[in-house]
C-alpha positions in Angstrom: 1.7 16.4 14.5 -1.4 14.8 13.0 -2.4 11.5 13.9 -2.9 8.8 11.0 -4.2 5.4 10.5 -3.3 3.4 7.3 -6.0 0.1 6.4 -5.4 -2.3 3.5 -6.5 -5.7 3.5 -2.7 -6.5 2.2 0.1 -6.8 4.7 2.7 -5.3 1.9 0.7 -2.9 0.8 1.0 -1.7 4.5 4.1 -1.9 4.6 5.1 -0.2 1.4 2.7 2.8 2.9 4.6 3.2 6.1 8.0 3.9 4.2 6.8 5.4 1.0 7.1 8.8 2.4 9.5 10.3 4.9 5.5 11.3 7.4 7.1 13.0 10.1 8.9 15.3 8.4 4.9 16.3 6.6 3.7 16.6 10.1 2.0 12.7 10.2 2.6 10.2 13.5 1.3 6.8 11.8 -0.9 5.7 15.0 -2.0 2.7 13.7 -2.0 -0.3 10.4 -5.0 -2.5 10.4 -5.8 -4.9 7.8 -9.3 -5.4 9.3 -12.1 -2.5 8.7 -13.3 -3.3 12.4 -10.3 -3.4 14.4 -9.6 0.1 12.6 -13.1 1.5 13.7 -12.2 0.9 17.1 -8.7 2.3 17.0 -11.1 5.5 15.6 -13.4 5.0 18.1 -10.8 4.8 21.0 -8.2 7.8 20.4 -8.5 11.0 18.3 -7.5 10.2 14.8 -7.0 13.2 12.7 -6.5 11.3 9.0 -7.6 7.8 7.7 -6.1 6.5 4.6 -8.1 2.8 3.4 -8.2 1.3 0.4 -11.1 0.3 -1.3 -11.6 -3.0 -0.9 -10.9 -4.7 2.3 -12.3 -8.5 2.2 -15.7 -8.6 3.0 -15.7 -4.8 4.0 -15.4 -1.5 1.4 -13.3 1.4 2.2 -16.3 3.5 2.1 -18.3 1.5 4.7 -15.3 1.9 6.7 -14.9 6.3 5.9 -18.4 6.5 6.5 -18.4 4.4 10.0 -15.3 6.8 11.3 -17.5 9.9 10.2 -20.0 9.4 12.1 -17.3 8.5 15.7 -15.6 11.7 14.4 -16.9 13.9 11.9 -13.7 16.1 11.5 -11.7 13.3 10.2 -10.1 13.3 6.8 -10.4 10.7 4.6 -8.1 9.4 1.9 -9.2 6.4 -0.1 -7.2 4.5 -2.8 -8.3 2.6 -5.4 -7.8 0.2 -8.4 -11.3 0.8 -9.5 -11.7 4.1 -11.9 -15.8 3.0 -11.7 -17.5 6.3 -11.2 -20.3 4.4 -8.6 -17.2 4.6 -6.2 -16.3 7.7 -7.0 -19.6 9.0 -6.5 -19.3 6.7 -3.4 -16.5 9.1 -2.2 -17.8 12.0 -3.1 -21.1 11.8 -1.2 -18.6 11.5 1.9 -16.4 14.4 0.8 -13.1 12.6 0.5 -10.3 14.8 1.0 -8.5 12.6 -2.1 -9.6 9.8 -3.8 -6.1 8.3 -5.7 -6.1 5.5 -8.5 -3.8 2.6 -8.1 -1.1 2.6 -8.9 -0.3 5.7 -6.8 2.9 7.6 -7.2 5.2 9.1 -5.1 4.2 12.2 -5.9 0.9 11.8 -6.1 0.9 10.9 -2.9 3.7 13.5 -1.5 1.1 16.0 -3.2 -1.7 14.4 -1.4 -0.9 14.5 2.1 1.3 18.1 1.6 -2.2 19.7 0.6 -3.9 17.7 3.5 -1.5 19.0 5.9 -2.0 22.9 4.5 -5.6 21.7 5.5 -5.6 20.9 8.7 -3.1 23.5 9.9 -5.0 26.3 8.1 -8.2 24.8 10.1 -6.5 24.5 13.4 -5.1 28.3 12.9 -8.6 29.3 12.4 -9.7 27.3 15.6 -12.2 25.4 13.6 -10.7 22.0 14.7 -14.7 20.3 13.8 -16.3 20.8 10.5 -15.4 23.6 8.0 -18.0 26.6 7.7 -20.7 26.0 4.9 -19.0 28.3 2.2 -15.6 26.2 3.1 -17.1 22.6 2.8 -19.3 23.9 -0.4 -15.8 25.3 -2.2 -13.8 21.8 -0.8 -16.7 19.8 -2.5 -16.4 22.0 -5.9 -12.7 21.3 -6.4 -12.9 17.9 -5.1 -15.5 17.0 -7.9 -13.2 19.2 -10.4 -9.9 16.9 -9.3 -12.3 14.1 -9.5 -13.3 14.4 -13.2 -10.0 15.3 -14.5 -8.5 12.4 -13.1 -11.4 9.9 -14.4 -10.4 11.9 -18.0 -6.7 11.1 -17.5 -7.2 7.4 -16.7 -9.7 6.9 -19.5 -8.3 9.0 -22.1 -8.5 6.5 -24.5 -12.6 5.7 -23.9 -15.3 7.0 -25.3 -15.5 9.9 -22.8 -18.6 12.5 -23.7 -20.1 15.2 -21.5 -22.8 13.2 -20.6 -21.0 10.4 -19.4 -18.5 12.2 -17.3 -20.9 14.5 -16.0 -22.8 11.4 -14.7 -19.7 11.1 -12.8 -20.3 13.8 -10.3 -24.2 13.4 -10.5 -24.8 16.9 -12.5 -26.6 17.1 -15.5 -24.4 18.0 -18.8 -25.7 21.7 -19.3 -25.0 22.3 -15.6 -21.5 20.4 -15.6 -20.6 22.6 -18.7 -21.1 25.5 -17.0 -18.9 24.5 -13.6 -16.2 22.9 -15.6 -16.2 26.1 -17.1 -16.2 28.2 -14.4 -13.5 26.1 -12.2 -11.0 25.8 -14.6 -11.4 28.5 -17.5 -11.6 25.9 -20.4 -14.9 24.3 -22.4 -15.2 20.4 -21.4 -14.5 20.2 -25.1 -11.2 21.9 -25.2 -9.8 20.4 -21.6 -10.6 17.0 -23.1 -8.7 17.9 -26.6 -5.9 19.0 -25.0 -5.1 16.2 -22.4 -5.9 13.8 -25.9 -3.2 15.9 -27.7 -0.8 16.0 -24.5 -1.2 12.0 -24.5 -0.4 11.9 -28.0 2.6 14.1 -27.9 3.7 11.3 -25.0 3.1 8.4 -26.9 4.4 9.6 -30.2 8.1 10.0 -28.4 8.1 6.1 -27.8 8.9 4.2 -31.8 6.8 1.1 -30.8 3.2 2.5 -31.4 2.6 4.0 -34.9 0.7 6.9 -35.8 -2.8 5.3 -36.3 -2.5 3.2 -33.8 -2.1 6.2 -31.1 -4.9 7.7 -32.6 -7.1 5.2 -30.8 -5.3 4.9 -28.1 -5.9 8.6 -27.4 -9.9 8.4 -28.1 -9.9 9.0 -31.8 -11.8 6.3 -34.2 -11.3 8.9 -37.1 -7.6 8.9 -37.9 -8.8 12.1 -40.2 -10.3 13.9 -36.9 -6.8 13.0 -34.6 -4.8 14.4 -37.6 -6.7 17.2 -37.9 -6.9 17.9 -33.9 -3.0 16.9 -33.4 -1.9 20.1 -36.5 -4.2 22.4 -34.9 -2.7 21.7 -31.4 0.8 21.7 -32.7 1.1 23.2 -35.8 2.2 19.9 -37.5 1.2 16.7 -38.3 2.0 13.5 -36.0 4.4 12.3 -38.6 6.3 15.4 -38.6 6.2 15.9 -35.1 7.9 12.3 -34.6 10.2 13.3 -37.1 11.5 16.2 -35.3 11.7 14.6 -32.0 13.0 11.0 -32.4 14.1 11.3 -36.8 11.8 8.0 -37.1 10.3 8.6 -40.8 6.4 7.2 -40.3 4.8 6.2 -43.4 1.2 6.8 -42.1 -1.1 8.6 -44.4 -2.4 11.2 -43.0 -4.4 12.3 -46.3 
């Protein structure tokens, strides 16, 4: 069993941690809730804790003050932060301490279950290999890759709808655009142009199933400003137009142009 720590500043939210998912069964003995960043350290600083999970913001006190206090008592610990803030300066933040997960509020279950599953293939994999302290340099240097790879494509999923460019989400994990191009590339087989088209067109497809939003609207609401770009992206990802795609799925005639 690994031993876990949970810190929000809110009693409830502590409280909705603890029963949220069934932690024994995943391998987790909670070992200690703390509303207070300090009263956590010492808990850190007093027993072995394998995994601290903080939120961001805790009163006067960040998260990140408090992940980056416990690595120095105990650099093998694992770190899980959550967060209401999609802000890349705390994801950078987070990075620069190689999180093992940084999840945007609100969390889901499975999110989470996801979460502390791949945490736990983590630490048994490193106990197995008797490196119970820090990873080897080709481990932490691949950990860091597809942390900053998860990283980017959730800051894409929760700002969909922004004006999101390669330069701007590169500046997210500190790499200049040419350079991100060619690791985005490289981790996940897809252009930065064609991931961010089809999470667009996947959001779309989403939103055009619900009647309340029409056509043009979700064509901002996805990132488009030309309603003649989405219509043309949304056929070429489909094979048919918005309007005909609604049609087929919910036989809700939309009287957008899409001339």
């Amino acid at each position: 069993m690994y031993s876990l720590i949970l810190v929000d500043d809110e009693s409830f939210i502590l409280d909705q941690l603890c029963g949220v998912l069934p932690w024994e069964k995943l391998g987790f003995t909670l070992s200690g809730r703390f509303t207070d960043a300090r009263q956590a350290l010492a808990c850190i600083r007093e027993r072995p804790v394998d995994v601290l999970l903080t939120d961001i913001q805790l009163g006067s006190d960040t998260g990140l003050e408090l992940a980056l206090a416990a690595r120095h008592v105990n650099p093998a610990i694992e770190l899980v932060i959550l967060s209401a803030y999609s802000d890349f300066e705390y994801a950078r933040g987070a990075l620069r301490l190689n999180v093992h997960d940084y999840l945007l509020k609100p969390v889901t279950y499975q999110g989470l279950l996801d979460c502390f599953e791949g945490l736990r293939a983590k630490l048994d994999a490193r106990h197995t290999a008797g490196k119970e302290t820090q990873p080897t340099e080709a481990g932490t240097e691949a950990s860091d890759d597809n942390y900053r790879i998860a990283m980017v494509k959730r800051y894409i999923d929760k700002n969909v709808g922004g004006d999101l460019t390669l330069e701007s989400v590169s500046a997210i994990v500190s790499m200049n655009p040419a350079y991100f191009s060619r690791f985005f590339k490289r981790h996940t087989g897809l252009h930065f142009a064609d991931y961010l088209t089809e999470r667009r067109m996947e959001r779309a497809i989403e939103l055009l199933r619900d009647p309340v939003h029409r056509v043009f609207e979700i064509s901002a609401l996805v990132g488009y400003f030309s309603k003649k770009n989405f219509y043309k992206q949304f056929k070429r990802y489909t094979g048919r137009t918005p309007s005909e795609y609604r049609n087929e799925v919910l036989k809700i005639e939309d009287t957008d142009d899409e001339e």
